[in-house]
DOPABA-426678 format. One record per residue: x, z, y of N, C-alpha, C, O in turn. Coordinates in steps of 0.001 Angstrom, whole numbers, plus 500000, padded with zeros to 6 digits. Layout:
+--------+--------+--------+--------+--------+--------+--------+--------+--------+--------+--------+--------+
:    nxx :    nzz :    nyy :   caxx :   cazz :   cayy :    cxx :    czz :    cyy :    oxx :    ozz :    oyy :
+--------+--------+--------+--------+--------+--------+--------+--------+--------+--------+--------+--------+
:      X :      Z :      Y :      X :      Z :      Y :      X :      Z :      Y :      X :      Z :      Y :
...
+--------+--------+--------+--------+--------+--------+--------+--------+--------+--------+--------+--------+
END
This chain:
+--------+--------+--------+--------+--------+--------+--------+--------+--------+--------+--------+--------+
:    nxx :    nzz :    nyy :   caxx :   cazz :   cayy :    cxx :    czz :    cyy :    oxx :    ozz :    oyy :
+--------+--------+--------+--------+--------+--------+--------+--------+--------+--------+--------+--------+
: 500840 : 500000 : 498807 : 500000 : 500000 : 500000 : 500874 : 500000 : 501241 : 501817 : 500764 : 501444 :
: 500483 : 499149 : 501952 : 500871 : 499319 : 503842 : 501127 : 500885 : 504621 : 500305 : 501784 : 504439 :
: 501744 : 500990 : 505064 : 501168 : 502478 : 506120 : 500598 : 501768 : 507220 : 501090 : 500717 : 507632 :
: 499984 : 502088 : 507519 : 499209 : 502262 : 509145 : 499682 : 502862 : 510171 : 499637 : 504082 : 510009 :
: 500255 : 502455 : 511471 : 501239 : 503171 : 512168 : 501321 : 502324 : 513378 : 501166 : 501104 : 513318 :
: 501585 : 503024 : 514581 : 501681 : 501997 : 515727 : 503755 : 501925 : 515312 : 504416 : 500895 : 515446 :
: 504238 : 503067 : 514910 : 506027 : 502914 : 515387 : 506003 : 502410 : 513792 : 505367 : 502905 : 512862 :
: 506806 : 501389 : 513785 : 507254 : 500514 : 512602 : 509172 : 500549 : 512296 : 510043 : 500164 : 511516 :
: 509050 : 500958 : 512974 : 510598 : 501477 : 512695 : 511284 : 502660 : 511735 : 510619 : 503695 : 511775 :
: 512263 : 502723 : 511026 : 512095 : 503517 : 510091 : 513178 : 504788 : 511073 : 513816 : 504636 : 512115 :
: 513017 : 505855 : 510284 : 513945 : 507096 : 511026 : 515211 : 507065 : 511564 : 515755 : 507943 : 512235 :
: 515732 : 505774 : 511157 : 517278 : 505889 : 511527 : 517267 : 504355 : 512670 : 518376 : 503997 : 513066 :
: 516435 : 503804 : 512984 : 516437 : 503187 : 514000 : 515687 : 503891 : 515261 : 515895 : 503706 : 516460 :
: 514607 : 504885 : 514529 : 514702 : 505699 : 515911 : 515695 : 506442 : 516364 : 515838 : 506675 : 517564 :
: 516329 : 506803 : 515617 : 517780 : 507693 : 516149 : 518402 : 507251 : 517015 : 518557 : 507569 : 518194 :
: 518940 : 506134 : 516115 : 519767 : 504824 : 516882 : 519234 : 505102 : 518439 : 519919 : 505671 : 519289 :
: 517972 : 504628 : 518639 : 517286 : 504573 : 519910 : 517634 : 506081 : 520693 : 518453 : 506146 : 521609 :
: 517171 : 506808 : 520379 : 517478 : 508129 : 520455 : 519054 : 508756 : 521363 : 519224 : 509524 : 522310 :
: 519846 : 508065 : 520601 : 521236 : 508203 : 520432 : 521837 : 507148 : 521665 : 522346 : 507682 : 522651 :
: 521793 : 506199 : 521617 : 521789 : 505411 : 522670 : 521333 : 505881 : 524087 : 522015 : 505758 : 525104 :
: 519661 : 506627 : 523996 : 519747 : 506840 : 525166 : 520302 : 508268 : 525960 : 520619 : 508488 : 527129 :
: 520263 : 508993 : 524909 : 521258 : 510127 : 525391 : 522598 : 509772 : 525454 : 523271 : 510801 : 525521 :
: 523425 : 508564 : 525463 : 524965 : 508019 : 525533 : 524740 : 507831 : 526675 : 525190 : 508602 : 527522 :
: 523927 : 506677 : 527031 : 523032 : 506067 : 528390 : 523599 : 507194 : 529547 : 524533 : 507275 : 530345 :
: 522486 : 507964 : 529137 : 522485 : 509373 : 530210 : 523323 : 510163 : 530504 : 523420 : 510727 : 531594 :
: 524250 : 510338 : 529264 : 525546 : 511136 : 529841 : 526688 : 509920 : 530343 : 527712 : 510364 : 530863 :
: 526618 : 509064 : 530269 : 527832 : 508037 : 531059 : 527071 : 507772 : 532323 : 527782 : 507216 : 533161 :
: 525740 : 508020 : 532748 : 525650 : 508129 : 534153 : 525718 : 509459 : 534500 : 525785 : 509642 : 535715 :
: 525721 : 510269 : 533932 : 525802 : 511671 : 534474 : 527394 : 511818 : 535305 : 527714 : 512218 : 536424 :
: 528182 : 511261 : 534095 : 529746 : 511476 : 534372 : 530152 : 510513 : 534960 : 531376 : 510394 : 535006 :
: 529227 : 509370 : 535690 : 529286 : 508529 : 536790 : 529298 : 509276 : 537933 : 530173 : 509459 : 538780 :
: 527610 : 509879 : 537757 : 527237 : 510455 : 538918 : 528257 : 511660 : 539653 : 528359 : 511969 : 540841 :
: 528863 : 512124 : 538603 : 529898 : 513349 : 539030 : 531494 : 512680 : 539315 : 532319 : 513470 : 539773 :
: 531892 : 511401 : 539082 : 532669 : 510983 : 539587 : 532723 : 510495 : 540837 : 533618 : 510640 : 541669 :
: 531363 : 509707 : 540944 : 530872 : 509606 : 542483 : 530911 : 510658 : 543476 : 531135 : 510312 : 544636 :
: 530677 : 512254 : 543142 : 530753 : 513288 : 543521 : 532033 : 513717 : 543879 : 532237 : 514191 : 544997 :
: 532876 : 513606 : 543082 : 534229 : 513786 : 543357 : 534947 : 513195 : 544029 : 535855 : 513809 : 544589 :
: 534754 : 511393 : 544267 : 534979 : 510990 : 545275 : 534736 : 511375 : 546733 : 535632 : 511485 : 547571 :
: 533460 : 511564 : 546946 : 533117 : 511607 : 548121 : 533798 : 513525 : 548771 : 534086 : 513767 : 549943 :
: 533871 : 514423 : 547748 : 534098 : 515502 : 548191 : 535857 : 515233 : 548778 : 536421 : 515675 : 549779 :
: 536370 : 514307 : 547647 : 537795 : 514266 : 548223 : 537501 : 513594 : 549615 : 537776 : 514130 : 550688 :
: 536835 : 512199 : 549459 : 536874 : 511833 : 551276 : 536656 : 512947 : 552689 : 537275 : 512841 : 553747 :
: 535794 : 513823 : 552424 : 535529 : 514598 : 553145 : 536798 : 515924 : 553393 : 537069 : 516325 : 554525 :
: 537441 : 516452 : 552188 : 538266 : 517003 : 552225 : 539345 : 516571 : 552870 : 539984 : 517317 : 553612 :
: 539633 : 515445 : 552678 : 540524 : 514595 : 553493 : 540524 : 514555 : 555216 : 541498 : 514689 : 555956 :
: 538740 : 514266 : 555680 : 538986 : 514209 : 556580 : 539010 : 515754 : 557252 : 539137 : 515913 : 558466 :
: 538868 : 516891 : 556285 : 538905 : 518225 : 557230 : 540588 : 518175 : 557252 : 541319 : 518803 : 558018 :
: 540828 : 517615 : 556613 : 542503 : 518023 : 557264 : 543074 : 517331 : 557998 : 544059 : 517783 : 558581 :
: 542644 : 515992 : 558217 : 543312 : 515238 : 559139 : 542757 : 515935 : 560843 : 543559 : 516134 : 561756 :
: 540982 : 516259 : 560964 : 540407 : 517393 : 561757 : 541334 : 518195 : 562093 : 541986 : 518078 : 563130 :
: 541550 : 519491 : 560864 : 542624 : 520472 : 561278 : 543247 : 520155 : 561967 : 543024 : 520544 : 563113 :
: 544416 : 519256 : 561729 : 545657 : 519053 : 562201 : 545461 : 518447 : 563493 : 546271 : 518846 : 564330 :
: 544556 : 517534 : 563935 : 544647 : 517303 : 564758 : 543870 : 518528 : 565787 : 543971 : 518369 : 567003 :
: 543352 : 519344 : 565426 : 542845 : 520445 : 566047 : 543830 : 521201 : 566703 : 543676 : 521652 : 567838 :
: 545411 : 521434 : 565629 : 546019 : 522196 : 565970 : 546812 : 521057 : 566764 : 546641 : 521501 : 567899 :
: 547286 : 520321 : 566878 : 548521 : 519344 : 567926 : 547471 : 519659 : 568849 : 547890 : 520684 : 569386 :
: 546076 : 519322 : 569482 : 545555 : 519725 : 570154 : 545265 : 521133 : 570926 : 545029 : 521213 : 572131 :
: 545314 : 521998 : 570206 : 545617 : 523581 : 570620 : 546958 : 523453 : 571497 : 546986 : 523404 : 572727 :
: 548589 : 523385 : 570220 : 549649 : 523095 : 571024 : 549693 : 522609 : 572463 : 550249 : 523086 : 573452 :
: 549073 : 521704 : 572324 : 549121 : 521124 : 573833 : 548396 : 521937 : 574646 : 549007 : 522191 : 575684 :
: 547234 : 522482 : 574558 : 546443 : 523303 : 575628 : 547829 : 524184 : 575980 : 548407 : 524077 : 577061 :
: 548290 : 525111 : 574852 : 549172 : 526339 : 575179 : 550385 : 526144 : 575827 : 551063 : 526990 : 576411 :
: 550673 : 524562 : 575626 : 551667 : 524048 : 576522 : 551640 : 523988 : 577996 : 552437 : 524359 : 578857 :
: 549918 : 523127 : 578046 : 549743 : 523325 : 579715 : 549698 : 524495 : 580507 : 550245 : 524729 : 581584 :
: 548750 : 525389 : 579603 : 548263 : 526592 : 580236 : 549673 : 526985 : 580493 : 549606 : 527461 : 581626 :
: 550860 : 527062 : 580121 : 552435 : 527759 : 580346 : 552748 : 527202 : 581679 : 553022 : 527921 : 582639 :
: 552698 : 525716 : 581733 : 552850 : 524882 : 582378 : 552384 : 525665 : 583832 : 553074 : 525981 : 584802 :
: 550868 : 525848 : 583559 : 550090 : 525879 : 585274 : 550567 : 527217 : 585154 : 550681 : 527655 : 586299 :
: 550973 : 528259 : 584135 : 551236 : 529482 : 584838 : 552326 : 529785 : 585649 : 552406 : 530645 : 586526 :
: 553326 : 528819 : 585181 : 554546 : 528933 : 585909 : 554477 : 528404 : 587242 : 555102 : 528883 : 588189 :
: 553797 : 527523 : 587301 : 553279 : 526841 : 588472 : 552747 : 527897 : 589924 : 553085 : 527938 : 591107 :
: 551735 : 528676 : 589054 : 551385 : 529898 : 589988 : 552326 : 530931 : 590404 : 552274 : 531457 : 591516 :
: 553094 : 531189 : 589606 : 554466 : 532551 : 589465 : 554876 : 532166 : 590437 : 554901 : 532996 : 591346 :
: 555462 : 530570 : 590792 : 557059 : 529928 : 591475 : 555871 : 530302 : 592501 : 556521 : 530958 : 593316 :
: 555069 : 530304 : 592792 : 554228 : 530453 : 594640 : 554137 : 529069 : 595118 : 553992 : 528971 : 596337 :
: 554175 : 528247 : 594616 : 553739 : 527252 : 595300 : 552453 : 526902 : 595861 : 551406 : 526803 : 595222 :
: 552634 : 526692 : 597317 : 551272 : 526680 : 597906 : 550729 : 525347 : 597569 : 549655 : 524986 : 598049 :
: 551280 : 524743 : 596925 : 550037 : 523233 : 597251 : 549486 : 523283 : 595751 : 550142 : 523799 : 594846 :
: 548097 : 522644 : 595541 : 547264 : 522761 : 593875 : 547783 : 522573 : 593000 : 549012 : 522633 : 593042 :
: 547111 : 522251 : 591755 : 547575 : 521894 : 590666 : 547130 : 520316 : 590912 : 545916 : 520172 : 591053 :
: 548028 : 518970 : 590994 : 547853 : 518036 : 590630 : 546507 : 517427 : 590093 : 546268 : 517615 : 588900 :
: 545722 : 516811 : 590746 : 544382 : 516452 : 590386 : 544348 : 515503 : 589029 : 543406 : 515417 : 588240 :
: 545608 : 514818 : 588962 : 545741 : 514022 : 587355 : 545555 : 515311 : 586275 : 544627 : 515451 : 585479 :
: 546556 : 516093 : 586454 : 546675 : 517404 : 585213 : 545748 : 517872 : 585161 : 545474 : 518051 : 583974 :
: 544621 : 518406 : 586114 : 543260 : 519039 : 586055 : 542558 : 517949 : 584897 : 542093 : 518237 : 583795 :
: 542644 : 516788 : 585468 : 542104 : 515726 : 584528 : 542211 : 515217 : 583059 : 541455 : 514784 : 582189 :
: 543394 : 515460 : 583208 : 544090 : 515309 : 581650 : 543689 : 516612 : 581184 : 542728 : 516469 : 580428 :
: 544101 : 518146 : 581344 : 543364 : 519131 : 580647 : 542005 : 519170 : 580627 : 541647 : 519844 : 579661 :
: 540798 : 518624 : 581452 : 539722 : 518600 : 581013 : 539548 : 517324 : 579747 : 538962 : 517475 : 578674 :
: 540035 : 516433 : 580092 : 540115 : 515596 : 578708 : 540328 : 516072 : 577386 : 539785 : 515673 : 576356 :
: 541181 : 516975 : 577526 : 541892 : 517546 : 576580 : 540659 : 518820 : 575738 : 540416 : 519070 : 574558 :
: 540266 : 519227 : 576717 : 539060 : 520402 : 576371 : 538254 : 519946 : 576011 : 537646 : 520791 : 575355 :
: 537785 : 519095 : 575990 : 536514 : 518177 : 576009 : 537011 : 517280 : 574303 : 536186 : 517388 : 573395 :
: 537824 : 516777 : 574124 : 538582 : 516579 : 572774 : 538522 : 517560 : 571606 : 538188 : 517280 : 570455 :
: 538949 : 518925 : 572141 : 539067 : 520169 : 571833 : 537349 : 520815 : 571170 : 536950 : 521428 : 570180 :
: 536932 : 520391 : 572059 : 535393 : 520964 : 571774 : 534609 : 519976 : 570443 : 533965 : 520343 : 569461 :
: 535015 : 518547 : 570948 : 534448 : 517414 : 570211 : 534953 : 518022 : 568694 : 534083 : 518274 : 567860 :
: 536001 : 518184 : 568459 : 536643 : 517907 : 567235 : 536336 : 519827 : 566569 : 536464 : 520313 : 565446 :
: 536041 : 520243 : 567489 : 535453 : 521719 : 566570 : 533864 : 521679 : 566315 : 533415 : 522527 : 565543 :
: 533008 : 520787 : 566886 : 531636 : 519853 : 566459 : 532072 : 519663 : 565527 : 532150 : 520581 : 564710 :
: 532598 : 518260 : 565202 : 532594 : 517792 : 563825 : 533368 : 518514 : 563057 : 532782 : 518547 : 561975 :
: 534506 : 519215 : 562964 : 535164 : 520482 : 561977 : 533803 : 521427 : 561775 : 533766 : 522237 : 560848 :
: 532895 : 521301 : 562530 : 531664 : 522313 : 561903 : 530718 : 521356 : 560658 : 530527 : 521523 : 559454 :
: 530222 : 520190 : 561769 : 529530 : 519289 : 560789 : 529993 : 519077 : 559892 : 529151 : 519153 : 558997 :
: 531525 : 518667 : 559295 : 532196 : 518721 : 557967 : 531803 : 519644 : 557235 : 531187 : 519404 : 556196 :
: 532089 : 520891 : 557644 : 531959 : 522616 : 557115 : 530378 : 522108 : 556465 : 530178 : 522299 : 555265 :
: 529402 : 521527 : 557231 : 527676 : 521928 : 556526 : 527545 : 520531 : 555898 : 526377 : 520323 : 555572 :
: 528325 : 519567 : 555639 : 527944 : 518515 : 555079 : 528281 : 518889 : 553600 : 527510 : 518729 : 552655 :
: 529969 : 519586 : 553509 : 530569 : 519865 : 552180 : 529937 : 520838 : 551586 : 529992 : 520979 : 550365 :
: 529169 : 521733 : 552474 : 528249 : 523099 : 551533 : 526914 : 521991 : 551407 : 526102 : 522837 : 551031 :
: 526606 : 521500 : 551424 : 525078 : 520603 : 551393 : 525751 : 519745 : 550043 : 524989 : 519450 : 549123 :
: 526913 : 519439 : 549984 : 526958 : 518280 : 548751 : 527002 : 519375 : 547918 : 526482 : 519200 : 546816 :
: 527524 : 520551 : 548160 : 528010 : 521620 : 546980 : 527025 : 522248 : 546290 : 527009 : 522733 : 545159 :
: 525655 : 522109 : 547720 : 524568 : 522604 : 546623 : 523976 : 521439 : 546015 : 523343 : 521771 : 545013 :
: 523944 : 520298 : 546220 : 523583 : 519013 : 545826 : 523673 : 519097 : 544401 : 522784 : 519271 : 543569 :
: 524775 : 518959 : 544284 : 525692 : 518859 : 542536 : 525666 : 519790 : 541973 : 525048 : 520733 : 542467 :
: 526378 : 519959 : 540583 : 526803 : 520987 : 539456 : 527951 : 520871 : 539733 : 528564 : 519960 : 540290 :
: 528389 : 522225 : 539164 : 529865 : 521973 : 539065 : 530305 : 521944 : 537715 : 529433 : 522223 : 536892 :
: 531510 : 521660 : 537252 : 532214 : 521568 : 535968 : 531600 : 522587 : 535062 : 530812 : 522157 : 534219 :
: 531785 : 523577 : 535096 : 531319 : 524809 : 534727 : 529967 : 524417 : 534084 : 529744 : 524111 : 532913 :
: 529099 : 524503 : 535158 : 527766 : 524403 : 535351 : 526744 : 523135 : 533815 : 525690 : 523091 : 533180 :
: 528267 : 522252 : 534021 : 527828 : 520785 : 533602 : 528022 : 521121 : 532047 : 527108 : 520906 : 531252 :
: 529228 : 521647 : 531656 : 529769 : 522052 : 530710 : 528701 : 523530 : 530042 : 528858 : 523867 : 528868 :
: 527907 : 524108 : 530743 : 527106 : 524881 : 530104 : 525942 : 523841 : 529521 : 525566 : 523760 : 528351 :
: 525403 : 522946 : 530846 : 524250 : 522135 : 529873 : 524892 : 521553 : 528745 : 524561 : 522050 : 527669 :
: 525976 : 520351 : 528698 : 526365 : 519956 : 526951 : 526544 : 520788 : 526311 : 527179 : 520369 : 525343 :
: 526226 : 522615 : 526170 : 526490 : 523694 : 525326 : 524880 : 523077 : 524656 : 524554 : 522572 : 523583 :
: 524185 : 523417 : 525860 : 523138 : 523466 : 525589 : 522070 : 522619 : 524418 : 521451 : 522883 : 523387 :
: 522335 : 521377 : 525389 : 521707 : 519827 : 525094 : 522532 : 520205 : 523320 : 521807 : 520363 : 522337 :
: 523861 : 520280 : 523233 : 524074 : 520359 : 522194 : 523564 : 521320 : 521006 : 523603 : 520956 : 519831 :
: 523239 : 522169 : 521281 : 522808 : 523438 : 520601 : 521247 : 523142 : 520117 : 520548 : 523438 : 519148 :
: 521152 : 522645 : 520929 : 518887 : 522408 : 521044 : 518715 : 520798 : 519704 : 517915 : 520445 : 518837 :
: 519952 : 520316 : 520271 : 519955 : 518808 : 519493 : 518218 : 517766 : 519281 : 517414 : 517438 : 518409 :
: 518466 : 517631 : 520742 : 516928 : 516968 : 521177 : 516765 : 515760 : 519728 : 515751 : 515744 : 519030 :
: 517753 : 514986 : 519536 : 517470 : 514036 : 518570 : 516274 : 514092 : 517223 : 515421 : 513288 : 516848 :
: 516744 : 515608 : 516683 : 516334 : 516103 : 515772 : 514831 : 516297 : 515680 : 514247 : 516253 : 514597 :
: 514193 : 516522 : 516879 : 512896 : 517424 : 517417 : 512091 : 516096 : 517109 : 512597 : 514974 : 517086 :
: 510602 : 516433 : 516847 : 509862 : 515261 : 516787 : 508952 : 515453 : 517666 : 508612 : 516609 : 517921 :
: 508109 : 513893 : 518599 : 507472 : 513844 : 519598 : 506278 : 514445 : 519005 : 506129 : 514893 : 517869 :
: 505090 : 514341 : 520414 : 503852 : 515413 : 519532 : 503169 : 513990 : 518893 : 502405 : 514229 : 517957 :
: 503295 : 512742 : 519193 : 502449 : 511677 : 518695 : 503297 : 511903 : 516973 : 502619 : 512056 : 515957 :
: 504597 : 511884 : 516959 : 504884 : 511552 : 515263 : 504100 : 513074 : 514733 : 503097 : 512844 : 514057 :
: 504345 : 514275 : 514897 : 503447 : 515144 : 514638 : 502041 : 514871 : 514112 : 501740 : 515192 : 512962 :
: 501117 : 514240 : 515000 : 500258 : 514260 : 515034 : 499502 : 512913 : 513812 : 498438 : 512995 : 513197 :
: 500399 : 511907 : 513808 : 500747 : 510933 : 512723 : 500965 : 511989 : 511188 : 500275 : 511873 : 510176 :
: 501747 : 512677 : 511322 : 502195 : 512994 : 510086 : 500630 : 514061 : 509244 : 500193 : 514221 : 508104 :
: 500273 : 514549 : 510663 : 499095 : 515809 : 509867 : 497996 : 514578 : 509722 : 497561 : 514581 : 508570 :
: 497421 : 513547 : 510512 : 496869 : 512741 : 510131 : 497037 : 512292 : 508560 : 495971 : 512403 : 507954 :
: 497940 : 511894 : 507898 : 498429 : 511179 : 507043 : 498241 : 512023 : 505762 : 497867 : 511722 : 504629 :
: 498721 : 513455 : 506463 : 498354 : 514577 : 505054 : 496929 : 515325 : 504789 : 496551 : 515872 : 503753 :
: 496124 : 515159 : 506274 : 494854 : 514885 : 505698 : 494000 : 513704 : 505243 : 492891 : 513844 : 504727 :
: 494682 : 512357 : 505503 : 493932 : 511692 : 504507 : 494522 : 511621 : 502958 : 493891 : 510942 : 502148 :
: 495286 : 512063 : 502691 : 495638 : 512160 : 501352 : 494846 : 513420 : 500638 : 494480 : 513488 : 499465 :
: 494716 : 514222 : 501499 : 494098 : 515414 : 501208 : 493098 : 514828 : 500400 : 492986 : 514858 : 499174 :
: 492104 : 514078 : 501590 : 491140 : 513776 : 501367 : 490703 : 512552 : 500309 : 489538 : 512356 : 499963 :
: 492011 : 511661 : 499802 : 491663 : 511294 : 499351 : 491979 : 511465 : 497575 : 491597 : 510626 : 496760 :
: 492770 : 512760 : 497200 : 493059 : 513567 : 496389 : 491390 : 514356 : 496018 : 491020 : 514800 : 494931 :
: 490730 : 514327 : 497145 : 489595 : 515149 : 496457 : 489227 : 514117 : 496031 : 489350 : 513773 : 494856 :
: 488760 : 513515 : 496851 : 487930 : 512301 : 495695 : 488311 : 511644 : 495074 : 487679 : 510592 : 494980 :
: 488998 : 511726 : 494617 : 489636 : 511133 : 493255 : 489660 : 512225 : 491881 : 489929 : 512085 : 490688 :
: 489253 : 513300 : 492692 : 489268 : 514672 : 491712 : 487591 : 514704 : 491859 : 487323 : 515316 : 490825 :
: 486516 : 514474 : 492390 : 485118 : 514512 : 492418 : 484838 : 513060 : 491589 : 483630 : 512900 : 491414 :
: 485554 : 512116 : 491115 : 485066 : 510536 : 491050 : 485590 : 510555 : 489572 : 485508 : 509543 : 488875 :
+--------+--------+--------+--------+--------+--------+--------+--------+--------+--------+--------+--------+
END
């Protein structure tokens, strides 16, 4: 006799299927976390090129500020040079810009950090996924196929025992 069945495939081509798509899923997973790693290095990158230029920028403030103090000490009656006023407000104004974005860096890299998993994190789910072994588990439709199948045998065991 035939079985009756919408899945015509036997157990080890569902696996197959099975198996495939959990391969599927973990080579984009460990895409997706390489992609991750990229982008955290770009960003890391640019907080240090930030830093540094934060600090040559500091240097120089502490340079001028020496600069105009000595300026005041010697008594000289005439101002400070209207270029140098200019150039240190440039300079402050640089100064300020680049501790903006040294912040925006700071909340972009905690925003990807909660975004993602980390190694750790990733490495507990394949404990997991592994331990549970989804492959194995059957959907509720094959379930529901199988008690089907053992009550018509049931049923057709009685009557064959009434006939």
């Amino acid at each position: 006799m035939r079985e009756l069945g919408g899945d015509r495939m036997n157990p080890v081509q569902r696996e197959r299927q099975h198996t495939v798509k959990a391969s599927v899923l973990l080579m984009q997973l460990r895409e997706d976390v390489k992609a991750m790693n990229s982008a955290i290095s770009i960003l890391s990158q640019k907080m240090r090129h930030l830093t540094r230029n934060e600090k040559i920028l500091g240097r120089n403030l502490i340079v001028l500020n020496k600069k105009i103090k000595e300026m005041a000490e010697q008594g000289e009656t005439r101002d400070v040079p209207e270029a140098v006023l200019k150039k240190f407000e440039e300079i402050q104004k640089k100064v300020d810009q680049m501790d903006k974005k040294f912040e925006e860096l700071n909340i972009a890299i905690a925003n990807t950090n909660r975004k993602f998993v980390s190694a750790e994190e990733l490495k507990e789910l394949r404990y997991v996924v592994d331990s549970i072994n989804p492959l194995n588990l059957a959907t509720l439709d094959q379930v529901k196929e199988i008690v089907k199948n053992a009550v018509e045998k049931h049923q057709k065991d009685q009557k064959m025992d009434l006939g």
